[in-house]
N, CA, C and O atoms as a CHARMM CRD file, in Angstrom:
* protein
*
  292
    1    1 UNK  N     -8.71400  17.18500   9.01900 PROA 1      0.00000
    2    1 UNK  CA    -9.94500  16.87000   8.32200 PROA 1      0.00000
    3    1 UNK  C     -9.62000  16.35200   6.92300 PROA 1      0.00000
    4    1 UNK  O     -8.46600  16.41700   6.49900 PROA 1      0.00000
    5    2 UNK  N    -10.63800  15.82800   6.18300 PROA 2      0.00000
    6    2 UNK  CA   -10.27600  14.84800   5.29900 PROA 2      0.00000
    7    2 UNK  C    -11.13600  15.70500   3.92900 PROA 2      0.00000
    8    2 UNK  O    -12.33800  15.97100   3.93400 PROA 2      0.00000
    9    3 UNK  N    -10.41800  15.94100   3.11200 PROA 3      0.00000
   10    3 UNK  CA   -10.61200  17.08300   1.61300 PROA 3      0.00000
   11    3 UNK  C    -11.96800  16.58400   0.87400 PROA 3      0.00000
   12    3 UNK  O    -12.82600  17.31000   0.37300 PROA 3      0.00000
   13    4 UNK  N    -11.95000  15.03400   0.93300 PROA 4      0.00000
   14    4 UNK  CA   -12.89700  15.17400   0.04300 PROA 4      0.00000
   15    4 UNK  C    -14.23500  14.12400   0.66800 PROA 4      0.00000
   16    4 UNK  O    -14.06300  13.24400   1.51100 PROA 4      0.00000
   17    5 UNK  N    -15.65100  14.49400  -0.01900 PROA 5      0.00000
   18    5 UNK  CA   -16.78200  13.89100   1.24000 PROA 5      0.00000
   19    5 UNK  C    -16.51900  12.84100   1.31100 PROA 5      0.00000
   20    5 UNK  O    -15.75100  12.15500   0.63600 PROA 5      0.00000
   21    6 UNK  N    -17.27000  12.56800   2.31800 PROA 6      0.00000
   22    6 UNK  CA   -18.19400  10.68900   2.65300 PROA 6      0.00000
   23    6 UNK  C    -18.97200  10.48800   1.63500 PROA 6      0.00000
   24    6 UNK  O    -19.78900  11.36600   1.35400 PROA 6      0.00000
   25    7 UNK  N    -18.91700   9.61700   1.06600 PROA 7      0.00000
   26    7 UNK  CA   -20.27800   8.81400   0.18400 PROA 7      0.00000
   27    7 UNK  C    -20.65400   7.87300   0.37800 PROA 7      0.00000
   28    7 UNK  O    -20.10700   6.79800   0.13300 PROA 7      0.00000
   29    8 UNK  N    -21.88300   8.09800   0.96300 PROA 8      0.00000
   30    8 UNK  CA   -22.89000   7.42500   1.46200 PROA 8      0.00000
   31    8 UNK  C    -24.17600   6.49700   0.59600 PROA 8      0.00000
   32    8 UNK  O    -25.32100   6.95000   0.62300 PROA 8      0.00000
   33    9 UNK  N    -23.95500   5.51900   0.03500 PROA 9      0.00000
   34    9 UNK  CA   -24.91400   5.65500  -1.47500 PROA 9      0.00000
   35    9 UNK  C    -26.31700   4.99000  -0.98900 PROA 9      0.00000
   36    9 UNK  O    -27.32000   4.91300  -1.69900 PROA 9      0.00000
   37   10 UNK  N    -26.19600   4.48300   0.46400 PROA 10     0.00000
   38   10 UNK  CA   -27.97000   4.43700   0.81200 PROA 10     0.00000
   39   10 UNK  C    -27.80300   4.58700   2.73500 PROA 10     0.00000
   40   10 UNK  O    -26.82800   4.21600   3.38900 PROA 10     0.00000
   41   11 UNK  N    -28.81600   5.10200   3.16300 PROA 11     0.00000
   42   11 UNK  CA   -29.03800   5.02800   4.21600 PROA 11     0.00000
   43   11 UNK  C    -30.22200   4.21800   4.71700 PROA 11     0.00000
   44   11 UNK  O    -31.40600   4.34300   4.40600 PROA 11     0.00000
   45   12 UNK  N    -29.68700   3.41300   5.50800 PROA 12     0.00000
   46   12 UNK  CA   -30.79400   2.43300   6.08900 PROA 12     0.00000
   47   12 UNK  C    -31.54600   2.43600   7.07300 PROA 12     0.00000
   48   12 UNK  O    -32.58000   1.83600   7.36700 PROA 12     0.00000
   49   13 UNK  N    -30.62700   3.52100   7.77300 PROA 13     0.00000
   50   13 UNK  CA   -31.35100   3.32800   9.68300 PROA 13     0.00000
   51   13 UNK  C    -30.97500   5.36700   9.19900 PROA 13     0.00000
   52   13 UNK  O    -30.46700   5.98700   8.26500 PROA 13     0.00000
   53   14 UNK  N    -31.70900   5.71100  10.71300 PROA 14     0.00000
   54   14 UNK  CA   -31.29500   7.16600  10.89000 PROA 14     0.00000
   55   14 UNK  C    -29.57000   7.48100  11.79100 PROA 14     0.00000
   56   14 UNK  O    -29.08600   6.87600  12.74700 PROA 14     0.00000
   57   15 UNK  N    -29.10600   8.46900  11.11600 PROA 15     0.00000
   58   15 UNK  CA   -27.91300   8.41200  11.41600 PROA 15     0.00000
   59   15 UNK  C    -27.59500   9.28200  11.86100 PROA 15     0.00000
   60   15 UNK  O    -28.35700  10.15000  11.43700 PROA 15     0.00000
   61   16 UNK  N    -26.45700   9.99200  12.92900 PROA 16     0.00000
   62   16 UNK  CA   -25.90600  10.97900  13.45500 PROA 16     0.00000
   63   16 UNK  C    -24.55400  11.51300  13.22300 PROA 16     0.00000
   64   16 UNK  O    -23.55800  10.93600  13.65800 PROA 16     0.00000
   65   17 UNK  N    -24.51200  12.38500  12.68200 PROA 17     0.00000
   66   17 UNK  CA   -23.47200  13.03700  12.14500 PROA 17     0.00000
   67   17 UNK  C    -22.92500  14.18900  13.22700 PROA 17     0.00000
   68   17 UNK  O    -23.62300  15.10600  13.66000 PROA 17     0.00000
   69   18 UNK  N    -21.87100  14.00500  13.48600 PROA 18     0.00000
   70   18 UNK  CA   -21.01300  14.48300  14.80500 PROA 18     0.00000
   71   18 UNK  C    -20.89900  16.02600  13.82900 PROA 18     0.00000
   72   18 UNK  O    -20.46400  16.21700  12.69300 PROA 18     0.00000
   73   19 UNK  N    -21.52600  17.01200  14.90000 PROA 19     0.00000
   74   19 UNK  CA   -21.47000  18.47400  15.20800 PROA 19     0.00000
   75   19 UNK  C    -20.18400  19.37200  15.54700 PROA 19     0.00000
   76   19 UNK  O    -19.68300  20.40300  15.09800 PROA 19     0.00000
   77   20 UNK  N    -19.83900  18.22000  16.82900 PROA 20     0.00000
   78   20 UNK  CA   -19.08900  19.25700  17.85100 PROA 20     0.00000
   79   20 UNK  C    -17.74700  18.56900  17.30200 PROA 20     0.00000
   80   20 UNK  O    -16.90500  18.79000  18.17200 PROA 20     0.00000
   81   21 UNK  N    -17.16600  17.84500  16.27100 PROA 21     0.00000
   82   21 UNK  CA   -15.72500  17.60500  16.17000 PROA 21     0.00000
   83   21 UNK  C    -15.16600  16.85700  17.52700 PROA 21     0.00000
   84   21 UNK  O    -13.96600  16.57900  17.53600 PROA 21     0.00000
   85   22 UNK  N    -15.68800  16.63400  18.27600 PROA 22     0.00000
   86   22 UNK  CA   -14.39400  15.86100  19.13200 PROA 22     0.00000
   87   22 UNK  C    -14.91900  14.22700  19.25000 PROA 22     0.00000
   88   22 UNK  O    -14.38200  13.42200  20.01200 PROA 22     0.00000
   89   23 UNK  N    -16.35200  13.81600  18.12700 PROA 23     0.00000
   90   23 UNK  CA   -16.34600  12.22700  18.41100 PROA 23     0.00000
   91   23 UNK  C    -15.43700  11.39900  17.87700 PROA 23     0.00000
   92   23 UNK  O    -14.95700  11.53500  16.75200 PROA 23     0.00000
   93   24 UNK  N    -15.08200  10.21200  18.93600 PROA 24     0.00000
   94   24 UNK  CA   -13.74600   9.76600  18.34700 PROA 24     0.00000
   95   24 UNK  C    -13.87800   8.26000  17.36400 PROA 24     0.00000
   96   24 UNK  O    -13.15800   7.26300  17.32200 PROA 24     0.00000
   97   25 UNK  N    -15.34300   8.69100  16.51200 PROA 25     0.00000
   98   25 UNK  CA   -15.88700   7.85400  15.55000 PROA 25     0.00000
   99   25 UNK  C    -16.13200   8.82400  14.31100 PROA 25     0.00000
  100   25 UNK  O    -17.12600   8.52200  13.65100 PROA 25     0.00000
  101   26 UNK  N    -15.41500   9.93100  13.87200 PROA 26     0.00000
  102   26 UNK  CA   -15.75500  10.41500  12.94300 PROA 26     0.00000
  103   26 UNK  C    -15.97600  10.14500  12.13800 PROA 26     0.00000
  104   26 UNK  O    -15.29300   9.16800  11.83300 PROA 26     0.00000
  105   27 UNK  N    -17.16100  10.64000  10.81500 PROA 27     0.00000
  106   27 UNK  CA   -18.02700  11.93100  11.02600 PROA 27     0.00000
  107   27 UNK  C    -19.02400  11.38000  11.77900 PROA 27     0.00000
  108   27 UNK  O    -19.97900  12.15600  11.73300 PROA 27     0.00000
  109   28 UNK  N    -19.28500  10.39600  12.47000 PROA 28     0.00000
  110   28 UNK  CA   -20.32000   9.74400  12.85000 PROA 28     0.00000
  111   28 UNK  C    -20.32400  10.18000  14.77300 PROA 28     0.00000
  112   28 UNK  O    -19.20800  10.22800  15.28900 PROA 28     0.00000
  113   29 UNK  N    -21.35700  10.41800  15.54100 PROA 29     0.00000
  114   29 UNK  CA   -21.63000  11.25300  16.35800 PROA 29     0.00000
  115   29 UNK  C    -21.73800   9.98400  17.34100 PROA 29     0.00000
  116   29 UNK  O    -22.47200   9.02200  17.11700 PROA 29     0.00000
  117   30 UNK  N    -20.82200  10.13200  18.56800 PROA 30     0.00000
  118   30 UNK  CA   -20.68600   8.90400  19.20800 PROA 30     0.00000
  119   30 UNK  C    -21.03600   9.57100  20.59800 PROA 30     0.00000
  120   30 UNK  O    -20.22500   9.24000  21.46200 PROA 30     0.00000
  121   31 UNK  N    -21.95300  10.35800  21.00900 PROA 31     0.00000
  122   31 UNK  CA   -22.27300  10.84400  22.17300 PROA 31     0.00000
  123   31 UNK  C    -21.81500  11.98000  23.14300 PROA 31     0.00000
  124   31 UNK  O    -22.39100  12.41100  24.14300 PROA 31     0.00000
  125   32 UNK  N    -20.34100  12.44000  22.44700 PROA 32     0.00000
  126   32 UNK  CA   -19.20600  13.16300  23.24000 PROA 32     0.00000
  127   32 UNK  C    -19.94000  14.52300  23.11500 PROA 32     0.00000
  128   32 UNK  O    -19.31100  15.50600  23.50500 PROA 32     0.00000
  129   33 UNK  N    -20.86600  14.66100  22.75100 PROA 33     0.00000
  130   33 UNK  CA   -21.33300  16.22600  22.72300 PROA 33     0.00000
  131   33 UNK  C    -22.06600  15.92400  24.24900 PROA 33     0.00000
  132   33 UNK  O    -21.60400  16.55100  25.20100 PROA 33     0.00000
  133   34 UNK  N    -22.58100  15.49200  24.36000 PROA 34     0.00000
  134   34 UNK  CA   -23.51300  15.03400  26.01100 PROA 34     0.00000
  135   34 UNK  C    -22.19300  15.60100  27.36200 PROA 34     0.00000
  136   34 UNK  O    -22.53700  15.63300  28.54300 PROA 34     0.00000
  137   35 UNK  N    -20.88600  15.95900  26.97200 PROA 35     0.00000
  138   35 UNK  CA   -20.43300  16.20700  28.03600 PROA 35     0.00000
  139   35 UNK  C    -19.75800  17.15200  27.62600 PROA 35     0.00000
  140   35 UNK  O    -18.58200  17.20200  27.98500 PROA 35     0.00000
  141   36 UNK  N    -20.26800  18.13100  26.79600 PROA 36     0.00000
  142   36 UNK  CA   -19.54800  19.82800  26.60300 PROA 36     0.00000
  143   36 UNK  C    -20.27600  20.68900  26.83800 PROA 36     0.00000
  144   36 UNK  O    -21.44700  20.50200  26.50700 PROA 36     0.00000
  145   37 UNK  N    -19.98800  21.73300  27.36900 PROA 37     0.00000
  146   37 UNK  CA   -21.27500  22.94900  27.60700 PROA 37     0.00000
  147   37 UNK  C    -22.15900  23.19900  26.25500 PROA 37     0.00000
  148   37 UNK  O    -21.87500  22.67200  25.18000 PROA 37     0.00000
  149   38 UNK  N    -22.91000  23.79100  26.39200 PROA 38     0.00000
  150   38 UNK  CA   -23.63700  24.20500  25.25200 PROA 38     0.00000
  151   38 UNK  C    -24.72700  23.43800  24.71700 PROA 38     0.00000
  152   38 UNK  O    -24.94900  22.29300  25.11000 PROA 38     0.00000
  153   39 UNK  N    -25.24100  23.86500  24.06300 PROA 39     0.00000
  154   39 UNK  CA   -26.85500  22.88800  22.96700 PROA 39     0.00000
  155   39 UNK  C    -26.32500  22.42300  21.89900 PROA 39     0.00000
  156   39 UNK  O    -26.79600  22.94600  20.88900 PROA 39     0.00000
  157   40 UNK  N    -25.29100  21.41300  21.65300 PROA 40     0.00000
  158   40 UNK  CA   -24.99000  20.89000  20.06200 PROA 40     0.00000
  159   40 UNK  C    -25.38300  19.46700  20.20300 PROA 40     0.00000
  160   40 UNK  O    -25.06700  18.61900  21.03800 PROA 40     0.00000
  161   41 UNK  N    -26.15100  19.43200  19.17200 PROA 41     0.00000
  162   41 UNK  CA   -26.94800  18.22600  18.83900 PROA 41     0.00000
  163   41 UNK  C    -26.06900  17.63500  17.21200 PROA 41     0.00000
  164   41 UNK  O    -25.57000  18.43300  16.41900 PROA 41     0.00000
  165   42 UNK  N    -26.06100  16.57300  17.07800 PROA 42     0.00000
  166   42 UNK  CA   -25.83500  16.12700  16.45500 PROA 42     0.00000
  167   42 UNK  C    -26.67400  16.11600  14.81500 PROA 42     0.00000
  168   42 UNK  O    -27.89300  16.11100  14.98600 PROA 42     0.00000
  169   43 UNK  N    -26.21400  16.11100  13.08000 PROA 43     0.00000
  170   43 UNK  CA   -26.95300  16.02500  12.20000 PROA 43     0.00000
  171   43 UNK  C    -27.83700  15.19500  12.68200 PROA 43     0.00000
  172   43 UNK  O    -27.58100  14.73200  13.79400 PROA 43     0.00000
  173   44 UNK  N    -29.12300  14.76400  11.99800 PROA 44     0.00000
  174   44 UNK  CA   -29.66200  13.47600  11.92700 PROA 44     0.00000
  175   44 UNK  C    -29.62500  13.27200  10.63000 PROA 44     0.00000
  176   44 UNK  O    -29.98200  14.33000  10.11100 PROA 44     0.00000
  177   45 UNK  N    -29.33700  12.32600   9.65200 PROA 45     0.00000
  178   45 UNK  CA   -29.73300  11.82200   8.69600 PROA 45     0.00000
  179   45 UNK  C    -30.79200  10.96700   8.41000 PROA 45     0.00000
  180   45 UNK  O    -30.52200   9.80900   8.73000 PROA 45     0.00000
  181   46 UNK  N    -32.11000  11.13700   7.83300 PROA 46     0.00000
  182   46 UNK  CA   -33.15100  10.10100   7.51700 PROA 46     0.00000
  183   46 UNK  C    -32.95900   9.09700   6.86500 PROA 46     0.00000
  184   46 UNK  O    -31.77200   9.18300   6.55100 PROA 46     0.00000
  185   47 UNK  N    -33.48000   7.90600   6.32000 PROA 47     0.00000
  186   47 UNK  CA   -32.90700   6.75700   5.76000 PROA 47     0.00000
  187   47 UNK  C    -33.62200   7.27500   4.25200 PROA 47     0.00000
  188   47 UNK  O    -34.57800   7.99100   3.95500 PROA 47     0.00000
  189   48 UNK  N    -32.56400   6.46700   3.47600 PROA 48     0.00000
  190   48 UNK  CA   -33.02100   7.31000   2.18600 PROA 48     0.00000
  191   48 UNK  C    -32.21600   6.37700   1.12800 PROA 48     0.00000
  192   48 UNK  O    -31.05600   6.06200   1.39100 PROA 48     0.00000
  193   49 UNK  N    -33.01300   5.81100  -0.40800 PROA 49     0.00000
  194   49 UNK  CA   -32.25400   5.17700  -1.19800 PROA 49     0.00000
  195   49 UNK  C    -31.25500   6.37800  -2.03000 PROA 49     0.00000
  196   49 UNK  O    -30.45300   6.06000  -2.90800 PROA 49     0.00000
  197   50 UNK  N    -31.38200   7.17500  -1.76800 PROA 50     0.00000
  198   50 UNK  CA   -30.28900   8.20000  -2.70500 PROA 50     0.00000
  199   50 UNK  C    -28.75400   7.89500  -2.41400 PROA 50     0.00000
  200   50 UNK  O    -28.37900   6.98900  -1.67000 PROA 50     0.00000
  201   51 UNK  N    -28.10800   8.56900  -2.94100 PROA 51     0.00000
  202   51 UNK  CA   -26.83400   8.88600  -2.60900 PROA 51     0.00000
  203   51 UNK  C    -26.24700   9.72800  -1.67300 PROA 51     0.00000
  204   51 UNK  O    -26.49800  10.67000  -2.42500 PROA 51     0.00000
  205   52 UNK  N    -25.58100  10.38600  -0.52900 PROA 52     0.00000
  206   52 UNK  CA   -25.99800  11.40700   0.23700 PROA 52     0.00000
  207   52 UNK  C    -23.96800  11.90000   0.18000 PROA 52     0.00000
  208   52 UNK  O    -22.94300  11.22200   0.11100 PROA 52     0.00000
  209   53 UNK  N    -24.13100  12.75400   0.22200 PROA 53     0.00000
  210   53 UNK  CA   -22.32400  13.12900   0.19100 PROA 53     0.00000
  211   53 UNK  C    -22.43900  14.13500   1.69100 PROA 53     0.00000
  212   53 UNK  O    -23.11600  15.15800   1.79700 PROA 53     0.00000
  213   54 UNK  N    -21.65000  13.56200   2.67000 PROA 54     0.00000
  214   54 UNK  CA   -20.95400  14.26500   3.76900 PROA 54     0.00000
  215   54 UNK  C    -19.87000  15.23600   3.64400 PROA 54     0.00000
  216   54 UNK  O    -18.77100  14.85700   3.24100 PROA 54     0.00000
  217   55 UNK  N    -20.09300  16.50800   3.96700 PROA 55     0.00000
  218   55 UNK  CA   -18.54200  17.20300   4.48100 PROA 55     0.00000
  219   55 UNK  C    -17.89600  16.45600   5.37700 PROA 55     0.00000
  220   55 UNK  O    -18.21900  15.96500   6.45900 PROA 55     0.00000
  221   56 UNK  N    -16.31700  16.46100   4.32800 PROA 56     0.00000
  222   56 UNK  CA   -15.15000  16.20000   5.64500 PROA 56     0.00000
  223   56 UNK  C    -14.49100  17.68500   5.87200 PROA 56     0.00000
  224   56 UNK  O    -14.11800  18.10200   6.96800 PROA 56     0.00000
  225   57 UNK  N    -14.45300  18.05900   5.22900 PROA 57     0.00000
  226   57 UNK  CA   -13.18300  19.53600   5.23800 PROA 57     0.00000
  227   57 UNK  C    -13.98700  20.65900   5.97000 PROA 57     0.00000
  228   57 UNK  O    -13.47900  21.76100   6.17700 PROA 57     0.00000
  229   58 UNK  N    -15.30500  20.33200   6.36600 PROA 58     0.00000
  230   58 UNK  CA   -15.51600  21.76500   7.09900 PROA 58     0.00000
  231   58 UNK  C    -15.74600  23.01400   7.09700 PROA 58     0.00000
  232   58 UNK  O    -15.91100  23.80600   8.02500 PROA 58     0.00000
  233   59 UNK  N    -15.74600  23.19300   5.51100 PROA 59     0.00000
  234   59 UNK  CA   -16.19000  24.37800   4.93200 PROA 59     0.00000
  235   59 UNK  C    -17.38300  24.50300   4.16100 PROA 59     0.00000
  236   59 UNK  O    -17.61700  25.48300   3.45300 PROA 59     0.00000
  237   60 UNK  N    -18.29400  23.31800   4.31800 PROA 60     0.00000
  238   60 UNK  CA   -19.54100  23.73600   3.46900 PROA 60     0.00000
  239   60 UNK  C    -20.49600  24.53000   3.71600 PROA 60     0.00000
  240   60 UNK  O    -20.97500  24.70100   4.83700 PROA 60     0.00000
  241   61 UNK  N    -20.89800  25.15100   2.56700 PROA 61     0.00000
  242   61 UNK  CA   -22.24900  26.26500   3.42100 PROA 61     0.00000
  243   61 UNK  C    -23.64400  25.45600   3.65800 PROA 61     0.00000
  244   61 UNK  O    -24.64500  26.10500   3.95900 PROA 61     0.00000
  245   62 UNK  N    -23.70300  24.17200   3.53500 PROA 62     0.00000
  246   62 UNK  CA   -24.63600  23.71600   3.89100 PROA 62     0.00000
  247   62 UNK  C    -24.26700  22.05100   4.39400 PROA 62     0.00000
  248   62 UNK  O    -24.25300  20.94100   3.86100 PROA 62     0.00000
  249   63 UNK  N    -23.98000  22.65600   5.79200 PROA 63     0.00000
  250   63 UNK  CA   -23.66400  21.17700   6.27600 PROA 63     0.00000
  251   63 UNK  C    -24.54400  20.43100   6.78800 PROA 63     0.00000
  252   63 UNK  O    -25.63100  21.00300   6.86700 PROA 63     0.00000
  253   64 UNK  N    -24.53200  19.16400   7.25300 PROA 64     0.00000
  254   64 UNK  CA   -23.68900  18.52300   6.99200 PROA 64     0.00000
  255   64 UNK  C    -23.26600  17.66800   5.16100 PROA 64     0.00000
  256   64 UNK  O    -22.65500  16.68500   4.74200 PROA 64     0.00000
  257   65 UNK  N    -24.02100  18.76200   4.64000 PROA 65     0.00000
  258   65 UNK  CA   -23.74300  18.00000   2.93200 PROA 65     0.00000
  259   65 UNK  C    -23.00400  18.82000   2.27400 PROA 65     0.00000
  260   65 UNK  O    -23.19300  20.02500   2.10700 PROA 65     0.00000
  261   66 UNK  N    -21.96100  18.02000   1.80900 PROA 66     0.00000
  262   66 UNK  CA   -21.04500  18.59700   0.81400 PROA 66     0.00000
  263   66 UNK  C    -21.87900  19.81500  -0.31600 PROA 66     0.00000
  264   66 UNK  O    -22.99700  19.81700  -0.83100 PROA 66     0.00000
  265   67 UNK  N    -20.86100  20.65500  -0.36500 PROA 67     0.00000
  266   67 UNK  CA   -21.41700  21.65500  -1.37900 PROA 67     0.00000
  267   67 UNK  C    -19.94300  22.01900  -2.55600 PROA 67     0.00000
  268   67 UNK  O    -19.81400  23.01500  -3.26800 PROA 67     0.00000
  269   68 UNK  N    -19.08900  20.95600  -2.43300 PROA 68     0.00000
  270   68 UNK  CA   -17.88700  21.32000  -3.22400 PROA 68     0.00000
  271   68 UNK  C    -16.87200  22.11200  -3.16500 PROA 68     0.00000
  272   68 UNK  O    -16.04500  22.40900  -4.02700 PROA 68     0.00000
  273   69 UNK  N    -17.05800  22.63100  -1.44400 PROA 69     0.00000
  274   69 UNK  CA   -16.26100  23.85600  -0.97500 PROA 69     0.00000
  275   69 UNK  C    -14.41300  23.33500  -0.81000 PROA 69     0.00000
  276   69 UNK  O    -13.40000  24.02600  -0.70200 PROA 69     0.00000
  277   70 UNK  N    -14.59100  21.99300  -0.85200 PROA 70     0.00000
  278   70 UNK  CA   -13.01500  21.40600  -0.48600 PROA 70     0.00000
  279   70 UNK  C    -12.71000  21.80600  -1.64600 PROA 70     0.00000
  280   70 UNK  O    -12.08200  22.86400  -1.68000 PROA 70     0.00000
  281   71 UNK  N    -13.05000  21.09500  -3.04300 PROA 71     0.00000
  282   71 UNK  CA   -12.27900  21.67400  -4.45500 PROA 71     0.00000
  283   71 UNK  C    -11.56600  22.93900  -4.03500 PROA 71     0.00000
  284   71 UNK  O    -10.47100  22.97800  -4.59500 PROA 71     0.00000
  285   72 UNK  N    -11.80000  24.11400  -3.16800 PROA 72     0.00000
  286   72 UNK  CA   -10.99800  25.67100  -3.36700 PROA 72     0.00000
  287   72 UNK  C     -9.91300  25.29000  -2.05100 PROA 72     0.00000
  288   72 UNK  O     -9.72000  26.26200  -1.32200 PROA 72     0.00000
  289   73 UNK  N     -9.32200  24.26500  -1.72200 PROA 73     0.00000
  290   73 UNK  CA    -8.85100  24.16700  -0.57500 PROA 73     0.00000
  291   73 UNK  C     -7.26600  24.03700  -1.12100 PROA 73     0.00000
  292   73 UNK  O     -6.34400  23.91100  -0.31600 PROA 73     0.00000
């Protein structure tokens, strides 16, 4: 995994942010959850002129948005 976020500085369309770790378009959610057991759905992201920061490292307490948890890594 990759230490520090995605920055995203506008979103245009709605977007999917991969849950289950095994899409092989990361962080971006390319369907591979559709063939693992279980209910994991993918983030959705709304379209939005802000700035939006993604976890890469996997430790945020509020994912899928960075909360600065890589800095203690």
């Amino acid at each position: 995994m990759k230490k520090e976020p995605l920055v995203l500085n506008e979103i245009k369309e709605t977007t999917y942010i991969c849950k289950c770790g095994k899409s092989k378009n990361m962080p971006y959610c390319d369907g591979t959850h559709k063939t693992l057991s279980g209910d994991i759905n993918p983030f959705v992201l709304k379209p939005t002129s802000e700035t939006v920061y993604i976890c890469q490292c996997g430790k945020s307490k509020n994912l899928p948005y960075c909360d600065g948890s890589h800095k203690n890594l």
